[in-house]
N, C-alpha and C positions, 0 to 999 in steps of 0.2 A: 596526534594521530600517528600510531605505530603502520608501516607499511610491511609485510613479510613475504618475501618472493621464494618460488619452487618452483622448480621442472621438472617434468616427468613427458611422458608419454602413454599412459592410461589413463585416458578421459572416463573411460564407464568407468571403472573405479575408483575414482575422485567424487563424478559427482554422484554414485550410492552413499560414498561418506556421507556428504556433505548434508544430505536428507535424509540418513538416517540417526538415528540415535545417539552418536556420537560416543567416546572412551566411558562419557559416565551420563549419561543420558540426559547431556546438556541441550539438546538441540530439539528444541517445538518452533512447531509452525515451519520448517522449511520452503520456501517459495521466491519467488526471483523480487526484484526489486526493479533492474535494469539488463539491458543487455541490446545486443542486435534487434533491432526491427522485426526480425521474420520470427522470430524467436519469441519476443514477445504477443505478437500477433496469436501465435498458439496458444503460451502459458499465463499470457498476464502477471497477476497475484496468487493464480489458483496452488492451494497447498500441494508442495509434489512429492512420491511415492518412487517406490522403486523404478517401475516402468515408464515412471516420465520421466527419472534420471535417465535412463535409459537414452531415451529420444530426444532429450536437450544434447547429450553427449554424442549421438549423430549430427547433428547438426552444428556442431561445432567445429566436429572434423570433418565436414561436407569438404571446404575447398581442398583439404589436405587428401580425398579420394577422387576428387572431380579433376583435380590436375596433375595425381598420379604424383605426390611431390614425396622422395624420401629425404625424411629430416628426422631426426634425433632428437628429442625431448620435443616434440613439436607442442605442446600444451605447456602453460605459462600461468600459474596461479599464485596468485596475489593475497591476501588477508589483509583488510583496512580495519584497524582495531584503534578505538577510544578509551580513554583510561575510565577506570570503573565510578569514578566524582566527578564525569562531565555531567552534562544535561542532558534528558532523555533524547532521544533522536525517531523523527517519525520515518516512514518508509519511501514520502516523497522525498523527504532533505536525502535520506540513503542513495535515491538514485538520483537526486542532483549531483551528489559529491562523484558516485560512481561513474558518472557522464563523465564530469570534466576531468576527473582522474584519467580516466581511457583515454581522452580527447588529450591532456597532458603525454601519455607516453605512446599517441603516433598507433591506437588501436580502429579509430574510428571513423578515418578517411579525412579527417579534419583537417590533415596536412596536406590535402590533394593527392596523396595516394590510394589506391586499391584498402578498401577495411578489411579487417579480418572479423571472424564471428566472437565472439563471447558473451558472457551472462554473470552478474553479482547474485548472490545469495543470499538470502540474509534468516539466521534460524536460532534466534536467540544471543545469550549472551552466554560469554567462557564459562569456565569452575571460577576463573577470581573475579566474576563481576564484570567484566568488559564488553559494551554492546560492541557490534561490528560484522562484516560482511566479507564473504568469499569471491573473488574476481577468477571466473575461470574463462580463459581466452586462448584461441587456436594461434599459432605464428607463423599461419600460412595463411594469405591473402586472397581475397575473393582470385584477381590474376595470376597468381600460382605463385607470385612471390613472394620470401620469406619475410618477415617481420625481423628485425636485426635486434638481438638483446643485445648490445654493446650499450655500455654504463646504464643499465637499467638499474639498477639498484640507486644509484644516487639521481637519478632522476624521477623514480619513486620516490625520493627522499624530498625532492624540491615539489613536486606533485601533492604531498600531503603539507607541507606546509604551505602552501599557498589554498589549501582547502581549509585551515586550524586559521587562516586569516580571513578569507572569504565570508565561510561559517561562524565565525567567535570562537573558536575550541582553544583550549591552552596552547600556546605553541611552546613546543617542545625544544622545539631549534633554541631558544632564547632561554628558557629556564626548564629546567629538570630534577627529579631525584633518583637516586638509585632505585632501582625496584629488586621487586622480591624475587627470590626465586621459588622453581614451583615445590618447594620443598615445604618452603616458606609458607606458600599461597595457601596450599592445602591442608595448616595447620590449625588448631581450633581460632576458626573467626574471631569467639567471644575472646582471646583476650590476646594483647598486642604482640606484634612478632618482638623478638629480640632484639633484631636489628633495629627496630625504631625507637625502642630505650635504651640502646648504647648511643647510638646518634644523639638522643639529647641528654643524656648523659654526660658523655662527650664533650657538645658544644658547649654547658653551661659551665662544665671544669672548666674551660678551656677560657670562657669569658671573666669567670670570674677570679683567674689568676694573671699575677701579677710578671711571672718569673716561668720558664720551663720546668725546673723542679719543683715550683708549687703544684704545675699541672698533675706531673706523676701524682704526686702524695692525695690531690682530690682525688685521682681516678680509684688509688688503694684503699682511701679512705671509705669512700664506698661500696664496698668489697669487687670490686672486680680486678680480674685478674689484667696482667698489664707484662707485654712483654716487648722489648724492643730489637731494632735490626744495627746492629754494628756494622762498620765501615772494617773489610779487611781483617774479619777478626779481633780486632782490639776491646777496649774498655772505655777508648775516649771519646768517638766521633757516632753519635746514633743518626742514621738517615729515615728513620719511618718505625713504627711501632703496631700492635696487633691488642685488641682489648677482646674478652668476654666475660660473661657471665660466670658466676661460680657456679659447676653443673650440680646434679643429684649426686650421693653415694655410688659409687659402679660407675657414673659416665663419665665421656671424655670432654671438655668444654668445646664449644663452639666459638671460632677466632674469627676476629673481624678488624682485617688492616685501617686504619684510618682513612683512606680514601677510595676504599668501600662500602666506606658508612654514608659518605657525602665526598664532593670536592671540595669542599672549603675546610675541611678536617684532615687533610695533609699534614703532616708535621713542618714541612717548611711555607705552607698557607697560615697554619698559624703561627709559626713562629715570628711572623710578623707584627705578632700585635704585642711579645714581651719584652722585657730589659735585657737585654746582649750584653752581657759585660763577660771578661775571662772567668772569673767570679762565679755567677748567676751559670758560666756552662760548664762547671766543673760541677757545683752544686749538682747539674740537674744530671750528668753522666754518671754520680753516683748514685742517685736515686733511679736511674734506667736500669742502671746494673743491678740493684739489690731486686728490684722490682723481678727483673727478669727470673734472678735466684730462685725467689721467691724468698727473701730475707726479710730482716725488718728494714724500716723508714729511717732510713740514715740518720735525714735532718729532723727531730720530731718537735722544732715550735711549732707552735699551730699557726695557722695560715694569717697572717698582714689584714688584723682586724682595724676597721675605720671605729674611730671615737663615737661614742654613742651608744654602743652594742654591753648591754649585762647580762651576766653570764645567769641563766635561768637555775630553776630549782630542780633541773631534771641534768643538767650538767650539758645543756644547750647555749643557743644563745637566742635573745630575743632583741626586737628593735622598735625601740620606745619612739613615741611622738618627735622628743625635738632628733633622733636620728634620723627619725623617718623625713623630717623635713629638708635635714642638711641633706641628705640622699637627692629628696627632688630636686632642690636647687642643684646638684650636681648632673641631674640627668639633662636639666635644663640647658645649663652651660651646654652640654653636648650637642643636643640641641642646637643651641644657635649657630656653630660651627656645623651642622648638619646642613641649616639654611642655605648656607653660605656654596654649598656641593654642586657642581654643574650635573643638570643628567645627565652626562653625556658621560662622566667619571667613574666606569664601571664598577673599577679597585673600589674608590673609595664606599661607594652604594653597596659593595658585596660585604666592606667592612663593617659596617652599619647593619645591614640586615645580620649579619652574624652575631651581632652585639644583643639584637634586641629579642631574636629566637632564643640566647643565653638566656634574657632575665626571666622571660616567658618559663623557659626550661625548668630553670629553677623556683619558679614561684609553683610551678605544676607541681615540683617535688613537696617542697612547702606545705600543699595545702590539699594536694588530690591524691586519693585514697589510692585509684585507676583514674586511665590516662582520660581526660577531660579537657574543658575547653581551652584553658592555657596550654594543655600539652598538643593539642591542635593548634592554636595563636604560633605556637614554637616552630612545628612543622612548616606550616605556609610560610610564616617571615623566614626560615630558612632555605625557600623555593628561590627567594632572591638573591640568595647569595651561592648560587648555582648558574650563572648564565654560563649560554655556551659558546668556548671560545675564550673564557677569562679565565686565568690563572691569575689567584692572591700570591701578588710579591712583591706588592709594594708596602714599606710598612703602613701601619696605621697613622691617619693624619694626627696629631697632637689634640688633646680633648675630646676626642672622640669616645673613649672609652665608658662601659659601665660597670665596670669590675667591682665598683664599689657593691652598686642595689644587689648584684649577681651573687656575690660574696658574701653577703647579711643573708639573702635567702636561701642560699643552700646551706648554712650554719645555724639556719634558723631549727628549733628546738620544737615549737609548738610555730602553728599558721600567725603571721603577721597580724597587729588588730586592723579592725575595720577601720580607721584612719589611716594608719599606714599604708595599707592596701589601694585606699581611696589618693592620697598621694602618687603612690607611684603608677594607678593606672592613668593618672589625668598625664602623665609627662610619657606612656608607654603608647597612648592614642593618637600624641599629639607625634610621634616619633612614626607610627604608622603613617599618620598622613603624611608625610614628607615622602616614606618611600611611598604612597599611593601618588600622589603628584609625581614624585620622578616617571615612575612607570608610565602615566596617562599622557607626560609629555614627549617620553620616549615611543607613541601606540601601543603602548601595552597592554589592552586593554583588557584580556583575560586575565592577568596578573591584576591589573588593579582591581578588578571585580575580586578576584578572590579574595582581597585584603579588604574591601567593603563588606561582603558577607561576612569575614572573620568577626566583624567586629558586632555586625548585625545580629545575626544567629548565634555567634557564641559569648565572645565578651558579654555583651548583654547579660547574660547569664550572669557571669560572676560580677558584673557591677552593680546588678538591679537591689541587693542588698545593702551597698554601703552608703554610707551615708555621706553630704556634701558637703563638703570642705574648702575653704577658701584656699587656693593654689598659692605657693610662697611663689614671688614674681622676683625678677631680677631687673638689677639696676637697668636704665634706658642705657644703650649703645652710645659710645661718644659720636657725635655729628663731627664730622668735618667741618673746617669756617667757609660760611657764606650758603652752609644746606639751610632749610627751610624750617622755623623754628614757630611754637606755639602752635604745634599740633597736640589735639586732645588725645589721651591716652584711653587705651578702654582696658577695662576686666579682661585676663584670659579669661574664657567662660568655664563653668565650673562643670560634672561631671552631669548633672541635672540640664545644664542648658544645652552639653554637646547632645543632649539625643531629641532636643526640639526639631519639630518638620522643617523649620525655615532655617537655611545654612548661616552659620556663625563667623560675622566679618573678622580678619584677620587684626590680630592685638598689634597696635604698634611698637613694643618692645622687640618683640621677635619676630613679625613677619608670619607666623602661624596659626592654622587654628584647627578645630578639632574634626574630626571625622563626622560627618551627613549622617545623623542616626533616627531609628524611627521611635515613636512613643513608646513599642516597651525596651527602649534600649539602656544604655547604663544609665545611672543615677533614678531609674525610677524609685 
């Protein structure tokens, strides 16, 4: 819940806005939700027109004439806005929230002082989809005293977060992404902004290379433009870099620094997760530089292919069965060391979700024409790897990586077969629920919901055709001497059984198991 504060001093011309038509004739149904007592008592729900702005707008500024009080911006309006993928919101939850919001910032006598008047609004949703509500309230006191805006702003800020926890709404304080601007917003709906195909663009380069200059060379490889920021002028030290799109004939490209795309797309967030040698950053200095040029590709082997991969008949590359398989067992290993992660390990969790929005990224490229339900799987597991408050700088823990599956799929030629696919969603599900666990045992519970829907509503989708496949399983964990021994092993369950109604006990190899899915979830 976004909270957005203004002051002014023209209450009738606030609330005509507010009930009338709006910039682009977003605004139906105008009418209050909440507000002062007396105020209500007049207008209730009834829809309101000019002339009732009118007389809500006197009465707001009643004490501000009854006690003669000169003040400057003496009107204090608020905007509680929902992001456009919450859940619908009725008009009583509006003025629940509305109440204890006011009652949070000392408007409504709750504190044992004198109230001041005000009234929430509520008249539709934005241009970009966001239901929510106008808060207009005087700063003059039934007793003639003023209402003190001192840190209002950050206490509107703790005010909506403890409503996004109260209510179940995403809390924003915790996990975030960039958003659009309105430039953005009001571009054609049907097909995706830019910025959310360079983001996973981006991240799946970025997971699926091994070295800083392999990063560069994916980003060129797939035509975007790629340019970086030098230290001091030089040619040797880059601190941060700008990617976009190749524009039309006539236009000028549209730039987008790296950590304006996301926070975990910093150049020094990921350079966390490559091989640092003096080597590896001369390599990748000269490949910044040509890049910037606009030259060729310094280095041009192609990219550090894992064993398995033949090169297709179209001058791709494709990833046969027993690849496909050594892949899982590697996601696997990951895996287990993922197990082993305290929630409480932010770095390492953001490292993780960043990995796994990669392979997503890339299997989206792989296999979807337009952005679909992988390229959504991509987005949300990358919500995790945005908390707020953490900066990536610690390296990556050892075997955590998927650079491998990341690397097959974005070099992928034609879509992976339906075994392979089947493969790596059973170790991509089993990767979700670990971060859905971290989250639920950290309260997270909007986040974890969102990674259950992901998997309900969309995955489903792309698994409900493949076909089941016996999981390659990895050796059992050495015991320690004197643990407990001649415990029966089970099956990880296969992609058929993860979407059975009764939840699937934990395999004793790994301690994991698959996501709570419904009948028509994957492997139908």
């Amino acid at each position: 819940m976004i909270p957005n504060i203004t002051k002014g001093s023209r209450t009738v011309g606030l609330m005509k806005y507010l009930v009338g038509p709006g910039m682009r004739n977003e605004h139906t149904d105008p009418h209050l939700v909440a507000g002062s007592p007396v105020i209500m008592s007049w207008f209730d729900d009834a829809q309101l027109n000019d002339q009732s702005a009118v007389l809500v707008a006197s009465e707001i500024d009643l004490n501000k004439r009854i006690n003669d009080v000169e003040m400057d911006s003496h009107v204090w309006h608020c905007s509680l806005s929902l992001r456009a993928d919450e859940r619908p919101v009725s008009d009583r939850e509006w003025a629940d929230m509305a109440e204890k919001f006011m009652d949070d910032m000392g408007f409504t006598g709750s504190d044992g002082k004198a109230p001041c008047q005000w009234v929430a609004v509520h008249h539709g949703t934005s241009v970009a989809g966001n239901d929510h509500i106008h808060i207009v309230a005087s700063r003059v006191r039934e007793d003639g005293t003023k209402w003190s805006d001192w840190s209002d702003f950050p206490k509107a800020q703790s005010a909506a977060r403890n409503l996004e926890k109260q209510f179940g709404f995403m809390e924003l304080g915790q996990h975030s992404e960039r958003g659009l601007k309105p430039a953005e917003q009001l571009a054609d709906p049907r097909k995706e902004p830019a910025r959310h195909r360079l983001e996973r663009t981006v991240r799946s380069s970025a997971v699926a290379s091994k070295t800083e200059g392999e990063f560069v060379r994916r980003l060129r490889r797939q035509e975007l433009l790629v340019s970086a920021r030098f230290a001091d002028g030089g040619r040797s030290v880059v601190t941060g870099y700008s990617v976009a799109e190749r524009p039309p004939k006539g236009m000028d490209p549209v730039w987008f620094g790296g950590g304006k795309l996301a926070k975990d797309l910093t150049l020094p967030a990921l350079r966390t997760a490559w091989t640092d040698t003096p080597e590896a950053s001369q390599e990748a200095a000269e490949e910044w530089w040509a890049a910037k040029r606009q030259q060729r590709i310094v280095h041009k082997q192609a990219p550090d292919m894992t064993r398995g991969v033949r090169a297709s008949m179209v001058g791709g590359f494709a990833v046969d069965e027993v690849a496909a398989r050594r892949l899982a067992l590697d996601m696997a290993k990951a895996r287990r060391v993922m197990s082993s992660v305290a929630p409480g390990d932010y770095q390492t969790w953001a490292h993780v979700a960043r990995e796994a929005s990669g392979v997503f990224g890339a299997w989206s490229k792989a296999t979807e024409a337009e952005p679909g339900p992988l390229a959504h799987a991509s987005r949300v597991l990358a919500r995790s790897a945005h908390r707020s408050g953490v900066t990536i700088s610690e390296p990556v823990k050892p075997g955590l990586r998927m650079a491998g599956t990341t690397s097959f799929l974005l070099a992928a030629a034609t879509a992976p077969s339906p075994v392979a696919q089947t493969l790596i969603m059973q170790q991509m599900l089993r990767t979700i629920r670990l971060l859905h666990d971290m989250q639920a045992s950290n309260k997270e519970l909007r986040e974890a919901t969102l990674l259950t829907e992901t998997v309900r509503e969309q995955l489903s989708i792309v698994g409900a055709p493949l076909p089941d496949v016996p999981e390659p399983r990895l050796p059992a964990p050495e015991t320690t001497p004197g643990a407990a021994v001649g415990v029966q092993r089970k099956t990880v369950p296969s992609l058929t059984e993860a979407r059975a109604p009764q939840r699937v006990q934990r395999p004793s190899e790994d301690h994991e198991t698959a996501l709570h899915m419904p009948d028509q979830g994957i492997g139908r």
